[in-house]
Every structure is written in structure tokens, then in C-alpha cells.
C-alpha positions in Angstrom: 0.0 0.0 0.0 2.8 2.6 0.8 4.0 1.3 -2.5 1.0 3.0 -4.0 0.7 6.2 -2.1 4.5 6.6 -3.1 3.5 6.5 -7.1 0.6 8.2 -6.7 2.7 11.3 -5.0 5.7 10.9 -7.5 3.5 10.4 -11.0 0.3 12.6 -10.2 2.4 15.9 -9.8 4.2 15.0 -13.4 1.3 14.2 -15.1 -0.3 17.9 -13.8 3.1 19.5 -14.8 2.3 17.8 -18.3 -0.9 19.0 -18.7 0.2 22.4 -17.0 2.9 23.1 -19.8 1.1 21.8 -22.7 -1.8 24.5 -22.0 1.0 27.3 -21.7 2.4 26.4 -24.7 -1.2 26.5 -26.7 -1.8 29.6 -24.4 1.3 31.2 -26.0 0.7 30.2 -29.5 -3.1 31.2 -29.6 -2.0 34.7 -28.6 0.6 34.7 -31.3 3.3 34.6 -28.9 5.2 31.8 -31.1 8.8 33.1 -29.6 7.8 31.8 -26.1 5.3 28.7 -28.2 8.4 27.1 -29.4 10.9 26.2 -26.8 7.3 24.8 -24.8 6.6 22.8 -28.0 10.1 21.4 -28.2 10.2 20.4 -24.7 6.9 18.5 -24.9 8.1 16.6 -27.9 11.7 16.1 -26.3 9.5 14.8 -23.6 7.1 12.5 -26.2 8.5 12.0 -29.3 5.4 10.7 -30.9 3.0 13.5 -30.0 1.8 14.4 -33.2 0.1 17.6 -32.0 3.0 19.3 -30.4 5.0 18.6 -33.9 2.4 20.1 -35.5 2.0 23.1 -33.3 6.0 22.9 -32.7 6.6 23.4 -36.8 4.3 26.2 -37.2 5.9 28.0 -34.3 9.4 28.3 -36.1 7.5 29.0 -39.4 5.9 32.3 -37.6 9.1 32.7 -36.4 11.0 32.0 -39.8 13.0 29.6 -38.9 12.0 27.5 -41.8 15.0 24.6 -41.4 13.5 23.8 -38.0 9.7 24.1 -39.3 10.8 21.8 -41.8 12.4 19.2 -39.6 9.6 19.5 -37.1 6.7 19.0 -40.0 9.3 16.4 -41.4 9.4 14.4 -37.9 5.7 14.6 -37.7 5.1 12.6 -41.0 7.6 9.9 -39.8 5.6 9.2 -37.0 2.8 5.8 -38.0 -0.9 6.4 -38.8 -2.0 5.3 -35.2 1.1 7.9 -33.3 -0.3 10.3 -35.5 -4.2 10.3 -34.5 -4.9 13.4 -32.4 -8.2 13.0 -30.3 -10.6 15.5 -31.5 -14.8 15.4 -30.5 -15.2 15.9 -34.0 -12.6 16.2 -36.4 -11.9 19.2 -38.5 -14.1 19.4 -41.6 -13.7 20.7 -44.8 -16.5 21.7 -46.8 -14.7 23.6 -49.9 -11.3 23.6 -52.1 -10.4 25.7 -55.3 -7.9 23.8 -57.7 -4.7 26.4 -57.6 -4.1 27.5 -61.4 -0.6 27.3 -62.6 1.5 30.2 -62.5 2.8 31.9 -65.5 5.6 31.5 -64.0 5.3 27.6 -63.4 4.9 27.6 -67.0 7.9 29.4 -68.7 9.5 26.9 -66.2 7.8 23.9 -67.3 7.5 23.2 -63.6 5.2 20.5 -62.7 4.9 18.1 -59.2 3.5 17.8 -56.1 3.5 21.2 -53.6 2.8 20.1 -49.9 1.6 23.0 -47.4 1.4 23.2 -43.9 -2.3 24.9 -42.8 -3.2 26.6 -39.9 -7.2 25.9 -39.6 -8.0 28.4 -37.1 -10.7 27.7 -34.5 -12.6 30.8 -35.5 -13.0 29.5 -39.4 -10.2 30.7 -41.1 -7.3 30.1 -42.3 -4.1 31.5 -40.9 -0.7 30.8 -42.0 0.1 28.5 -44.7 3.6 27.3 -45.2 5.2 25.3 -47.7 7.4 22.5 -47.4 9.1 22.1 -50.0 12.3 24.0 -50.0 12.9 25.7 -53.6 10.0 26.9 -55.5 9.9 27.3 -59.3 6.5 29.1 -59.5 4.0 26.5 -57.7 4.1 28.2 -54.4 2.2 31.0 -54.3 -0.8 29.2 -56.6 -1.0 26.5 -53.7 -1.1 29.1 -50.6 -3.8 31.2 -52.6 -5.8 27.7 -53.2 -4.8 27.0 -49.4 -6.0 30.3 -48.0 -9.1 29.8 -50.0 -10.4 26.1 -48.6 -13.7 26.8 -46.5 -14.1 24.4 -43.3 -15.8 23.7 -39.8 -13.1 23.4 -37.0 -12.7 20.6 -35.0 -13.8 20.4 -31.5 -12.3 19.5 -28.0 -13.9 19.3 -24.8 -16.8 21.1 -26.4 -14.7 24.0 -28.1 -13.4 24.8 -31.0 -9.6 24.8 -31.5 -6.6 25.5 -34.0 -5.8 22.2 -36.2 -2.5 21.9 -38.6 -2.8 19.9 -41.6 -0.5 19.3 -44.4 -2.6 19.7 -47.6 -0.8 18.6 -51.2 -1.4 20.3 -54.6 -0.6 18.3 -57.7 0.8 20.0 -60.5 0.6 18.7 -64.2 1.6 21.1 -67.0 0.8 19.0 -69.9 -2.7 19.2 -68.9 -2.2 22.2 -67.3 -4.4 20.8 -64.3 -4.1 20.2 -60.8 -5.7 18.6 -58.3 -5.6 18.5 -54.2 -4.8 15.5 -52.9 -5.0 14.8 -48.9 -0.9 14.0 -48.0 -0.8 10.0 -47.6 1.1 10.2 -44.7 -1.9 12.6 -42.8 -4.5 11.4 -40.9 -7.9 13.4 -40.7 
């Protein structure tokens, strides 16, 4: 029994810690304080590698911040992570009810550049979209048509514990030139 009271005192006060620093990290990065979100981010996933959400929320901190290498290695670690790591609990899951097809750029064109654009997206929990960053890291004219496309996709936020919240998605835009079409694709490696 004094077994049990021991690990009760020892594990109660770590898991409150937990829970106490993940909500000061969202609390920092829902106010656009994305200096002070990161470090709180990093130590969460230093602390659980496989917790999707903080990579998420961890990526789109340095991207605010432009530090793109380490938004990159954050989204990066996020998509290594399997299907069922990846599954972030939601009360209902983020929605989307509308995407326009991104049109090639002229520029795209003269450069004959075709391929797949993935974007991180910041679905906002009041309905719109806030900042989209891409992941790839040299652009040849397919940027700016996917975070216009991006910046236009219409959607009902997910909900926690009864409330609406922020949800980051990678969304992928393929590129063909010889039909001069493209089409979004939901990334493979994503859940919903």
C-alpha cells in the first residue's frame, strides 16, 4: 500500500506538470506569442517523441518565427511518425466543406514546372485560415498558386472538450503542366 501512495505522490504531480505546460504552450501560440510557443513545444516533444500535436504546433511555431529549417524538420518528424502515433483526439474532427484547384503560374509555366507542392495549414478555430507554409524548400513558380488555393479552402473546425480549437494539416497540390491541371490531394502520410 505505501507502495502506492509513493507512485501516486511521485507520478500525479508529473502528469499535472504535463498537462500544466502543454496548455501554456497553446496559451502562447493562440496569442501569437510563437517566440515563447516554441521552446514549450520542443520540450513536450523532447518529452514525447510521438505527440503528433506538439510537432504540429512545434513546426508552425518556427514558421511564424522564420525559422523555416527547423519548421521543416519539425513537419518532417511529424510525418515519420505511423498512422496510429499520428491520431490526435478530436470530439469531431476538422471538416472541410470547400477547395479551389490552384491555377498554374505563368511563371510555373515558362518553367515547365510540374509536381506535387505540400503546405502546412493553420485551420483556425474561428473559421479561417491562418498561415500557410510550404514544405518544400525551392520553388519554381508552384508556391504561391498552392497558398492562394490553401488560403481559400472553407471548413468547420474541429472540436475538444466542447470548443473549438486550431488544427494543422498538411494539404498537397498536384501540378501537371501537360494538362495544365491540378488537383488536391489529402498527404498519404496525414491522418484526418
Amino acid at each position: 500500500m505505501k507502495y502506492l501512495v509513493l507512485f501516486l505522490i511521485i507520478v500525479i504531480p508529473i502528469a499535472a506538470q504535463d498537462t500544466i505546460q502543454r496548455q501554456r504552450a497553446f496559451d502562447a501560440y493562440n496569442s501569437g506569442n510563437y517566440r515563447s510557443a516554441a521552446p514549450l513545444f520542443k520540450a513536450i516533444v523532447e518529452e514525447n517523441e510521438k505527440d503528433a500535436e506538439a510537432w504540429q504546433f512545434l513546426g508552425m511555431s518556427y514558421a511564424r518565427i522564420k525559422k523555416k529549417d527547423d519548421a521543416r524538420a519539425a513537419f518532417l518528424a511529424n510525418t515519420r511518425l505511423s498512422d496510429l502515433d499520428r491520431e490526435v483526439k478530436y470530439d469531431s474532427k476538422l471538416e472541410i466543406l470547400s477547395k479551389d484547384f490552384p491555377k498554374m503560374s505563368p511563371r510555373a509555366l515558362a518553367n515547365r514546372c510540374q509536381g506535387i507542392v505540400r503546405v502546412a495549414v493553420e485551420f483556425r478555430r474561428d473559421g479561417t485560415i491562418g498561415f500557410v507554409f510550404p514544405l518544400e524548400e525551392r520553388d519554381c513558380g508552384l508556391f504561391e498558386p498552392s497558398i492562394k488555393a490553401a488560403k481559400s479552402i472553407k471548413f468547420k473546425p474541429a472540436t475538444r472538450n466542447g470548443s473549438a480549437v486550431t488544427v494543422i494539416k498538411i494539404v498537397e497540390y498536384s501540378f501537371d503542366i501537360l494538362s495544365r491541371r491540378t488537383k488536391i490531394e489529402p498527404d498519404p502520410r496525414e491522418g484526418s
